[in-house]
C-alpha positions as CSV (number, residue, x, y, z in Angstrom):
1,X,195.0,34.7,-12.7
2,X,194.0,38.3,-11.2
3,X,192.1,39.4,-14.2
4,X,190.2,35.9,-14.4
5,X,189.5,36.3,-10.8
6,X,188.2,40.0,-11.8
7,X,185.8,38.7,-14.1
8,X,184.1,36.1,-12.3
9,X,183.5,38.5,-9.5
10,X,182.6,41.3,-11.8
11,X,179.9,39.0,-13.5
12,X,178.7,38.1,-10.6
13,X,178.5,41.2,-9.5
14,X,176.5,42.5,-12.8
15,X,174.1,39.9,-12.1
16,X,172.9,39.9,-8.7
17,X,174.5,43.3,-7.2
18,X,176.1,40.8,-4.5
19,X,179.8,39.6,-4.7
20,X,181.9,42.2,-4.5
21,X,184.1,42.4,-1.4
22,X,182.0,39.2,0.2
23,X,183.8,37.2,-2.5
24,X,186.5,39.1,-3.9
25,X,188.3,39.7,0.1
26,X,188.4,35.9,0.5
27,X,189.7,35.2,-2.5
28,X,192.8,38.0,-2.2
29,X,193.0,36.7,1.1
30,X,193.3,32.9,1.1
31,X,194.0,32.6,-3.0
32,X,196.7,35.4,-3.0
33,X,197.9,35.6,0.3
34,X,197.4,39.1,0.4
35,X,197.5,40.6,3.6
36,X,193.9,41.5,5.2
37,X,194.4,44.9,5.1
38,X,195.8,45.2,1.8
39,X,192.7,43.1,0.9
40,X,190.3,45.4,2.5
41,X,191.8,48.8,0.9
42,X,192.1,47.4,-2.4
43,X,188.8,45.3,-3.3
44,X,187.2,48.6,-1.9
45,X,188.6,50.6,-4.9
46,X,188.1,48.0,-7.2
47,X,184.4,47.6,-6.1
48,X,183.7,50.9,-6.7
49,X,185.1,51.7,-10.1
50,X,183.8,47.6,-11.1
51,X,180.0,49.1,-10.5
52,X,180.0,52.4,-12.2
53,X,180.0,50.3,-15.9
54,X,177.1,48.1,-14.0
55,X,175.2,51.4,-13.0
56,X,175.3,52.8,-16.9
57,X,173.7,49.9,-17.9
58,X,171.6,49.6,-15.2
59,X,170.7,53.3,-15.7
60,X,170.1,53.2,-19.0
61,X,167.1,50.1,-18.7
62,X,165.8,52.4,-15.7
63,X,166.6,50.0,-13.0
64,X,167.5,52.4,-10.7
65,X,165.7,54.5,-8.3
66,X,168.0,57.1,-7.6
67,X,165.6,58.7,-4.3
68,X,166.3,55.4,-2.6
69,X,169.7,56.1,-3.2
70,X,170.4,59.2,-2.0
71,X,168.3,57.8,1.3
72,X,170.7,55.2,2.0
73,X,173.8,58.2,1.1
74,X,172.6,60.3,3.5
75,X,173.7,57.7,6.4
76,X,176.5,55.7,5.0
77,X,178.8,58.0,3.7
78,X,178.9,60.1,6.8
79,X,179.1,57.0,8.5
80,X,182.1,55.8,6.2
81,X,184.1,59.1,6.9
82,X,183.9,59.2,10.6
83,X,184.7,55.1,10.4
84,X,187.9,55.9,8.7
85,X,188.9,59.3,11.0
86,X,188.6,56.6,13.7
87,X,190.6,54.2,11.6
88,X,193.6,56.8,11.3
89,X,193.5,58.3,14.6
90,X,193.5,55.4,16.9
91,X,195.8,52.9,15.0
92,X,193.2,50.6,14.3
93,X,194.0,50.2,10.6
94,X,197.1,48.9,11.8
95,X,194.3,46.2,13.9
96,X,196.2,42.6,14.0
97,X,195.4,40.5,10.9
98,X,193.3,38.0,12.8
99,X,190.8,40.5,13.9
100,X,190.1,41.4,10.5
101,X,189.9,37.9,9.2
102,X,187.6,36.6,12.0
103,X,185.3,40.2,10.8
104,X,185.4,39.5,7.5
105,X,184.5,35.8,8.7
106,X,181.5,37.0,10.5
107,X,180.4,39.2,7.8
108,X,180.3,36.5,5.1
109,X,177.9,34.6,7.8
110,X,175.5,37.0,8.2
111,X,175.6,37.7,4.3
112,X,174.9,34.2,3.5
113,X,172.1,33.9,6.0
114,X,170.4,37.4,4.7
115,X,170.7,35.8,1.3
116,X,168.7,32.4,1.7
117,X,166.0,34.2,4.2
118,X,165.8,37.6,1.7
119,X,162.4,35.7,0.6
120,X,160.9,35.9,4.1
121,X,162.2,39.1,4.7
122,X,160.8,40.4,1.5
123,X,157.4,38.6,2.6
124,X,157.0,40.4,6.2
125,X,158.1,44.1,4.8
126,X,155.2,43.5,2.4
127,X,152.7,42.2,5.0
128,X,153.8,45.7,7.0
129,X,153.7,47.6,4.2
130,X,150.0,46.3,3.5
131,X,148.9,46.3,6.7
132,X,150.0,49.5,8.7
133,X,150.7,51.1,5.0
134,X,150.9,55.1,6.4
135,X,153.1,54.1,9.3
136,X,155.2,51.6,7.4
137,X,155.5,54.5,4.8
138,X,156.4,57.6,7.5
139,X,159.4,55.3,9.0
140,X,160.6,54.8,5.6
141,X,162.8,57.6,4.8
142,X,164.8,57.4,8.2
143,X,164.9,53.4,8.5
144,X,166.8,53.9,5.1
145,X,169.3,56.5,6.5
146,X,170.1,54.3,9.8
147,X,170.4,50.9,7.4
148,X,173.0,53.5,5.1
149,X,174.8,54.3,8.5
150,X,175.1,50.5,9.3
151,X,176.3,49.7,5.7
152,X,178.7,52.5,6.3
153,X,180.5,51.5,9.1
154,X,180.6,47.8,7.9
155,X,181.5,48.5,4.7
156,X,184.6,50.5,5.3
157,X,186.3,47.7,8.1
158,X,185.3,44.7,6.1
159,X,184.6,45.8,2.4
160,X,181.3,43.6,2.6
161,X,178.3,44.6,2.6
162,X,177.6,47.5,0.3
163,X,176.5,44.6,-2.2
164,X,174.8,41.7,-0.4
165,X,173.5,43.4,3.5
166,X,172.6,46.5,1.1
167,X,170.1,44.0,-0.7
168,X,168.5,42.6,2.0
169,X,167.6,45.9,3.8
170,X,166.6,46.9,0.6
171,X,164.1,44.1,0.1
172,X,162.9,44.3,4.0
173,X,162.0,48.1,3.3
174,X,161.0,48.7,-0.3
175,X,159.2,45.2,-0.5
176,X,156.7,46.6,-3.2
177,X,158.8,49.6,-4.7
178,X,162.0,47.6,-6.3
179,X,161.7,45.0,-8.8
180,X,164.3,42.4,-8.7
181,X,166.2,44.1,-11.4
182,X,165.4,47.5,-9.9
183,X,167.1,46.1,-6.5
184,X,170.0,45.6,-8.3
185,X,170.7,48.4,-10.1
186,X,169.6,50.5,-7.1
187,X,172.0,48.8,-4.8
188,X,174.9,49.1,-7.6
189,X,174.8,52.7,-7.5
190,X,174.5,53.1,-3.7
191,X,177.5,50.8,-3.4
192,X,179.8,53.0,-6.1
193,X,180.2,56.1,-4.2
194,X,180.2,54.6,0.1
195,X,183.2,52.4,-1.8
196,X,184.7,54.9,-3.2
197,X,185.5,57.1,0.0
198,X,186.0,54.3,1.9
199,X,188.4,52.9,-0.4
200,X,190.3,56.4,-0.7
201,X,190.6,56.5,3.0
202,X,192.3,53.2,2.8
203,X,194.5,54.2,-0.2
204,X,195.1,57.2,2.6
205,X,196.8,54.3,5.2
206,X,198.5,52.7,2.4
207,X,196.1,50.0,2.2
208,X,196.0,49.6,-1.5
209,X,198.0,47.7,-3.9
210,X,197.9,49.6,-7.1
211,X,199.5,46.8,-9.6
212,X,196.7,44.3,-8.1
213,X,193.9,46.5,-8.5
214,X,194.9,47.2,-12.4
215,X,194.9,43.6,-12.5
216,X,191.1,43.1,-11.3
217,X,189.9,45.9,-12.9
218,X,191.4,44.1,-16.8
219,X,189.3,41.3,-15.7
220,X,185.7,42.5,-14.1
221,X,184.9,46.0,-16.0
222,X,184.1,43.4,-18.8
223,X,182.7,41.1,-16.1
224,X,180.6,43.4,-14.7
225,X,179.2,44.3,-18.0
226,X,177.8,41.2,-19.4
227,X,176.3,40.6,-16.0
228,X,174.3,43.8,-15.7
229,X,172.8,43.0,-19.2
230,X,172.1,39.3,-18.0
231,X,170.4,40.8,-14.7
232,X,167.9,42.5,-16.4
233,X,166.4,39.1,-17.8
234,X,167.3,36.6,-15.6
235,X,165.6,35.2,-12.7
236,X,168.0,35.3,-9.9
237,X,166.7,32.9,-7.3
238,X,168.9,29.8,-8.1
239,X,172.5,32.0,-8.2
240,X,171.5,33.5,-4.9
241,X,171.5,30.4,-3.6
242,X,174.8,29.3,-5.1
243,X,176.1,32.3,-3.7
244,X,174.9,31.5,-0.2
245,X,176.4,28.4,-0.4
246,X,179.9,29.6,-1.0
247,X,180.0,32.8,1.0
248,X,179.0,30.5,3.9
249,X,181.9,27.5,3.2
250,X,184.4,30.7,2.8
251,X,183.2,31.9,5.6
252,X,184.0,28.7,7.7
253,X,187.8,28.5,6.0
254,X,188.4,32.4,7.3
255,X,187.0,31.6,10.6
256,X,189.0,28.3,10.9
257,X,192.4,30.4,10.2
C-alpha cells in the first residue's frame, strides 16, 4: 500500500513538478496515521531522492535552466538551515501535532489557489516583463533569492512547497524564460537539494521513519520516471486543475481535524 502510494505521487510528481509533500504529507497523515512530524521528516527525504531520477531526465531533454536554480539556492537553503537550527534549539520540532496539521492545512490552501490562478499570474509577469522590460529584468535576480528564502522556510516546517509555491513564483517571474516543461524540470532540481537538507535536519530530530521511506521510494523512483518522460509532451492544464481540486478538499479534511 506504501509503494502504490509512492508511485501515484511520484508520477505525479514527474508530470507536473507539483505533488510531492502537498500530497504525499496528507496522505501519511490521514491514510497512515503517521504522526505529523514523522510525516514532515520523512516525505522530505523521500522528495528529494523521488526528484533526482526526474531531474536526469529532465536534464537530459534540456528542460532545465540551471542559473534559475542556483538563484532560488542562494535563498532557500540558507533559509532551510537557519529554519531547522531554530527547530532544534527552541523545541519547536517537538511543536503539538495540531499546529503542524492546521500548517500543513494552510499550505495546501494557498497551493491550490496558486495552482488555478498560475495563468493570471503568468499573464501579469509577462505584461511587466513587456512593459517595464529593464526594470522587470534588474529585480529579477534578487526577487528569485527572497522567493528561495520563502520556499526555504516553508519547505522545511511543512514539506510543501518546494514543488507547487516553487511553480508559481517561477511562472510570476520568468513568464517568457521557462517553457512549461522547462518550469518543471527547473523546479525539480531546485526542490532536490532545499529537500534534502531539510530532510536531514529532520532525520537529525528523529523525524524520519526509515522502513516507510524504503517503502515510498519502491513505489515512486519508477513513478517519477514515467512522469518526467510524459511531462515533456503533455499539456498540463487539465491535471493542474485535478490537482487543485484535491489539494484543496485535503486541505479542508486537515483543517477539520
Amino acid at each position: 500500500m506504501n509503494s502504490l502510494a509512492g508511485l501515484l505521487v511520484g508520477l505525479v510528481v514527474g508530470v507536473t513538478g507539483v505533488g510531492g509533500g502537498a500530497l504525499m504529507t496528507p496522505i501519511l497523515v490521514l491514510v497512515f496515521g503517521v504522526s505529523p512530524q514523522t510525516a514532515v521528516g520523512t516525505d522530505l527525504l523521500y522528495a528529494s531522492i523521488t526528484k533526482m531520477f526526474g531531474v536526469g531526465v529532465h536534464h537530459n531533454h534540456g528542460t532545465v535552466d540551471w542559473e534559475v536554480v542556483k538563484r532560488l539556492a542562494w535563498g532557500s537553503l540558507p533559509a532551510a538551515a537557519l529554519t531547522l537550527a531554530w527547530m532544534s534549539f527552541s523545541g519547536a520540532n517537538r511543536v503539538k501535532s495540531g499546529l503542524i496539521i492546521d500548517m500543513v492545512g494552510v499550505m495546501l490552501i494557498v497551493t491550490a489557489l496558486g495552482i488555478v490562478f498560475k495563468d493570471q499570474l503568468q499573464g501579469l509577469g509577462r505584461k511587466i516583463r513587456v512593459t517595464n522590460s529593464e526594470q522587470f529584468k534588474h529585480v529579477q535576480p534578487v526577487l528569485t533569492v527572497l522567493g528561495g528564502v520563502v520556499l526555504g522556510v516553508l519547505v522545511t516546517l511543512t514539506s510543501i512547497g518546494a514543488g507547487a509555491l516553487g511553480t508559481v513564483m517561477l511562472v510570476y517571474l520568468y513568464p517568457l524564460r521557462l517553457t512549461p516543461s522547462k518550469l518543471v524540470g527547473t523546479d525539480l532540481a531546485h526542490a532536490i537539494p532545499l529537500a534534502m537538507i531539510a530532510g536531514l535536519g529532520h532525520l537529525t530530530m528523529g523525524n524520519v521513519d526509515y522502513a516507510l521511506l524504503l517503502s515510498l521510494l519502491v513505489g515512486s523512483i519508477p513513478g517519477v520516471l514515467i512522469g518526467a518522460l510524459i511531462s515533456t509532451r503533455a499539456p498540463l492544464a487539465l491535471i493542474r486543475y485535478a490537482i487543485a481540486i484535491v489539494l484543496g478538499a485535503v486541505a479542508v479534511k486537515m483543517l477539520m481535524l
